[in-house]
OpenMM code with the backbone's topology and positions (N, CA, C; nanometers):
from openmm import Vec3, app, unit

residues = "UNK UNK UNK UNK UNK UNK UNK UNK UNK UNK UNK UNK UNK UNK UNK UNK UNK UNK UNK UNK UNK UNK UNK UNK UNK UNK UNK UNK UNK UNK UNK UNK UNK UNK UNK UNK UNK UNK UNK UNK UNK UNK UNK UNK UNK UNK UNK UNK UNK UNK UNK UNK UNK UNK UNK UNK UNK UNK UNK UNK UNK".split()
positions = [
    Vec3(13.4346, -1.1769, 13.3412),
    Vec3(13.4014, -1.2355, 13.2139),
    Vec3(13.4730, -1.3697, 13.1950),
    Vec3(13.5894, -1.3718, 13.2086),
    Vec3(13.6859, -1.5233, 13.2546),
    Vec3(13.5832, -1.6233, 13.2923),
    Vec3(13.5103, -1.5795, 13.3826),
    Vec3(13.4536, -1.7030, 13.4729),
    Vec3(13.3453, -1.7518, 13.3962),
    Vec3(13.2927, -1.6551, 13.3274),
    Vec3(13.1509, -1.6717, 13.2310),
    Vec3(13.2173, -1.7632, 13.1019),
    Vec3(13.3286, -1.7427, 13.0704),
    Vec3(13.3818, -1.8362, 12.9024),
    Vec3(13.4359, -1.9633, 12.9561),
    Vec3(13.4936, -1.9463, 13.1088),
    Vec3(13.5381, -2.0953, 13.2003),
    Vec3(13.4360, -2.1937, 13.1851),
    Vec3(13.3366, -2.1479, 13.2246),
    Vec3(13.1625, -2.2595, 13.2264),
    Vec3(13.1182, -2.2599, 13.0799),
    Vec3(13.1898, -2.2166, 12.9571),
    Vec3(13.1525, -2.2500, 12.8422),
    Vec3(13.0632, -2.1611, 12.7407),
    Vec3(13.0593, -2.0380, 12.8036),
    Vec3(12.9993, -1.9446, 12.7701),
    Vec3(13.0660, -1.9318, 12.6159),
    Vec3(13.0005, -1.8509, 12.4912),
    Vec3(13.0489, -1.8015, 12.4120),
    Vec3(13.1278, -1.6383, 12.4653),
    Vec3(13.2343, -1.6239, 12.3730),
    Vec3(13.2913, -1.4795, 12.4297),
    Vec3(13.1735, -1.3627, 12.4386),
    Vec3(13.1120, -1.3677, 12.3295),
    Vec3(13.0065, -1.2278, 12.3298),
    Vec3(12.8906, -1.2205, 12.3801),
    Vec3(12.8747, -1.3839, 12.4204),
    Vec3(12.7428, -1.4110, 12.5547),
    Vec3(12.8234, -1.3784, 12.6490),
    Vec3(12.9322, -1.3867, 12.6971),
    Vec3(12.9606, -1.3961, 12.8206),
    Vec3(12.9765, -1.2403, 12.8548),
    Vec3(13.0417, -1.1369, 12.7268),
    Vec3(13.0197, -1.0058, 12.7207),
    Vec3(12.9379, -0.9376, 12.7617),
    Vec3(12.8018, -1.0056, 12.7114),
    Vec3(12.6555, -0.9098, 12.7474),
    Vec3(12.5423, -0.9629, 12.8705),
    Vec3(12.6439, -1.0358, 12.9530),
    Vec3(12.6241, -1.0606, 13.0495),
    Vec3(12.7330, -0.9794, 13.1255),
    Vec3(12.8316, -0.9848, 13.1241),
    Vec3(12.9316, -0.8900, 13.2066),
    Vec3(12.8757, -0.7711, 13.2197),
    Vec3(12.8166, -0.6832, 13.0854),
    Vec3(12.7916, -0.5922, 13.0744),
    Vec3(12.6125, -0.5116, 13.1603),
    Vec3(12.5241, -0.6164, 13.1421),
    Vec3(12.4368, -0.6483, 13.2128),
    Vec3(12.4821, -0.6140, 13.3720),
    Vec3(12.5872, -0.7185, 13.3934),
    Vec3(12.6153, -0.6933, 13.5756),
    Vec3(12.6625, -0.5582, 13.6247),
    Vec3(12.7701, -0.4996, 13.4855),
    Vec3(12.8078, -0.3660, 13.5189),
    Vec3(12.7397, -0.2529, 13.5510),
    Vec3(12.6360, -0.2848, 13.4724),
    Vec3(12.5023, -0.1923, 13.4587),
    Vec3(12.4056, -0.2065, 13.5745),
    Vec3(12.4580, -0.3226, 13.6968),
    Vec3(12.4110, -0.3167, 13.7664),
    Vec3(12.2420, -0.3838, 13.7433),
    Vec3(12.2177, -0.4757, 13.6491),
    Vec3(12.0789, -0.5092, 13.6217),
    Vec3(12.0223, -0.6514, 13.7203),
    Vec3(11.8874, -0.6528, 13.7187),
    Vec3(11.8683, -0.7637, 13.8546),
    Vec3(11.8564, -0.9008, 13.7905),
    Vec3(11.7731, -0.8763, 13.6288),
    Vec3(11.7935, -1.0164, 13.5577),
    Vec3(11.8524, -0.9960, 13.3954),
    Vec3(11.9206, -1.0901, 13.3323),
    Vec3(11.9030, -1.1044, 13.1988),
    Vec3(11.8355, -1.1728, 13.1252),
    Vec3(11.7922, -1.1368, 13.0406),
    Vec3(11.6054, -1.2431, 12.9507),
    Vec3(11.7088, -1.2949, 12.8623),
    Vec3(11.6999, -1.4140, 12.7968),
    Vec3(11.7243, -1.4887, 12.7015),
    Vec3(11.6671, -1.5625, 12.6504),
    Vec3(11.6767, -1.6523, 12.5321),
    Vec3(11.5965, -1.7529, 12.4781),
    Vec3(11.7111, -1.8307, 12.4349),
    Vec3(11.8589, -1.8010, 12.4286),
    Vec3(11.9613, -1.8338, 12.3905),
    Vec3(11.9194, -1.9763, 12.4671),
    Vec3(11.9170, -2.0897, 12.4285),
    Vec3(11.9407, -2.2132, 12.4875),
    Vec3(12.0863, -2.3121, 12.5336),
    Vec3(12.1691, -2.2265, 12.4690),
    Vec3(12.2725, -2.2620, 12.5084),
    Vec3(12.3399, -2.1701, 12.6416),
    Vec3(12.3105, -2.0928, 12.6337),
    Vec3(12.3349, -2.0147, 12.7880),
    Vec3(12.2403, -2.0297, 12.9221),
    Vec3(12.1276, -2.1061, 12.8727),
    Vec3(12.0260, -2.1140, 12.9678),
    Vec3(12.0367, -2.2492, 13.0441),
    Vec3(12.1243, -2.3187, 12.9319),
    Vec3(12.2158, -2.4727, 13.0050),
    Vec3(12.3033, -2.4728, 13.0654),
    Vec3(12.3962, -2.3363, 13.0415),
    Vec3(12.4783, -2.3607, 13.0819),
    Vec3(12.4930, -2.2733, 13.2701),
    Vec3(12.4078, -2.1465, 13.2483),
    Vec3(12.4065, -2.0512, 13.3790),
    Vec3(12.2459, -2.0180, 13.3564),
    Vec3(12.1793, -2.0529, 13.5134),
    Vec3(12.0941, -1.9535, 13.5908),
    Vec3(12.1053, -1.8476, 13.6426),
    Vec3(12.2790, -1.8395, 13.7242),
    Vec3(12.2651, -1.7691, 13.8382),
    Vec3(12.3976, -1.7040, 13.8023),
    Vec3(12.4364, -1.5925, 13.8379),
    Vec3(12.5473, -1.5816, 13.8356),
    Vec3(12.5510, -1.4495, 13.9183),
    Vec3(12.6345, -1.4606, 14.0358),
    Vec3(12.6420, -1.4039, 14.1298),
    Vec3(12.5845, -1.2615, 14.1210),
    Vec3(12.5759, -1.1796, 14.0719),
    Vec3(12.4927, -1.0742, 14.0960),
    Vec3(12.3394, -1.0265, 13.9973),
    Vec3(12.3278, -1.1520, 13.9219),
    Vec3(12.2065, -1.1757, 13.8457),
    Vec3(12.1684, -1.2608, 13.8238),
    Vec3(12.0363, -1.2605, 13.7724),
    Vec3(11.9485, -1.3936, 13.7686),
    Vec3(11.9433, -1.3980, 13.5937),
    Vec3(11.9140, -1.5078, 13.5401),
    Vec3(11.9603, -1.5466, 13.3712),
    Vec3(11.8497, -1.5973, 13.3903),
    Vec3(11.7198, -1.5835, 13.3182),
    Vec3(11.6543, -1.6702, 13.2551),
    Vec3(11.5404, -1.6225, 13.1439),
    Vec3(11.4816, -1.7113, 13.0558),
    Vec3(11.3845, -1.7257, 13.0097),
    Vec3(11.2509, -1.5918, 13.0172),
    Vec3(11.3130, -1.5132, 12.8871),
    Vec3(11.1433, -1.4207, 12.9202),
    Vec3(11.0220, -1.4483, 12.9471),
    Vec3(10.9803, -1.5763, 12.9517),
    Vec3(10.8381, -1.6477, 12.9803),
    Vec3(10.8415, -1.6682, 13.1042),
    Vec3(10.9183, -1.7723, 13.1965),
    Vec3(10.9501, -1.7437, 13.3113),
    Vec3(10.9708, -1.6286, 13.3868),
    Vec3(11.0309, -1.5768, 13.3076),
    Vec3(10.9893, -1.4007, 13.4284),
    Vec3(10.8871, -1.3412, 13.4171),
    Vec3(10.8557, -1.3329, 13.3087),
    Vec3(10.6638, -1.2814, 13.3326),
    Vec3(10.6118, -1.3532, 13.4278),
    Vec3(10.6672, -1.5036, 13.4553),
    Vec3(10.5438, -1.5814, 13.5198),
    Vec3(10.5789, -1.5245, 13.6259),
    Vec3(10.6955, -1.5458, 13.6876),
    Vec3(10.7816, -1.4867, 13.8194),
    Vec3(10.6938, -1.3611, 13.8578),
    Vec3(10.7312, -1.2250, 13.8131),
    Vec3(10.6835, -1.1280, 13.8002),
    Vec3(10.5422, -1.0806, 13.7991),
    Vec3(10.4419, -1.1929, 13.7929),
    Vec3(10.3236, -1.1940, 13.7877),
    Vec3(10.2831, -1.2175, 13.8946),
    Vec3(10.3232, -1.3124, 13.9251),
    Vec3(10.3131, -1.4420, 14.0820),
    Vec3(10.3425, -1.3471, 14.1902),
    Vec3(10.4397, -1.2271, 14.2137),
    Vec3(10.4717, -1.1257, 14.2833),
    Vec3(10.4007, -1.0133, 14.3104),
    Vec3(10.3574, -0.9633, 14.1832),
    Vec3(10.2025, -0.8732, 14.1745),
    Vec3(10.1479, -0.9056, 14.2723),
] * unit.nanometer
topology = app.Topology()
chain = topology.addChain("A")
for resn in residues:
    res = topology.addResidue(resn, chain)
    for name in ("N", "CA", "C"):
        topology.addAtom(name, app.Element.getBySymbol(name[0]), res)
């Protein structure tokens, strides 16, 4: 979680992203625009945009 508030994260974004990874999840959806500037990637998940993953997710179908 350190590393997530280092890059500017808010504490309780950076929380439910920690928590997300704990849980072992493959992406987190957001619309938060300030987290979507700041992280894509973060080592064991992918951060982005619920519109973009439908598209993603579609394109794979």
């Amino acid at each position: 979680m350190n590393e997530l508030t280092a890059i500017g994260l808010k504490s309780l974004d950076a929380l439910h992203i920690a928590c997300a990874v704990s849980l072992q999840c493959q992406h987190f959806l957001t619309v938060d625009k300030g987290i979507l500037k700041r992280i894509t990637e973060y080592s064991e998940i992918k951060i982005m945009n619920p519109v973009n993953f439908i598209i993603e997710w579609e394109a794979a179908q």
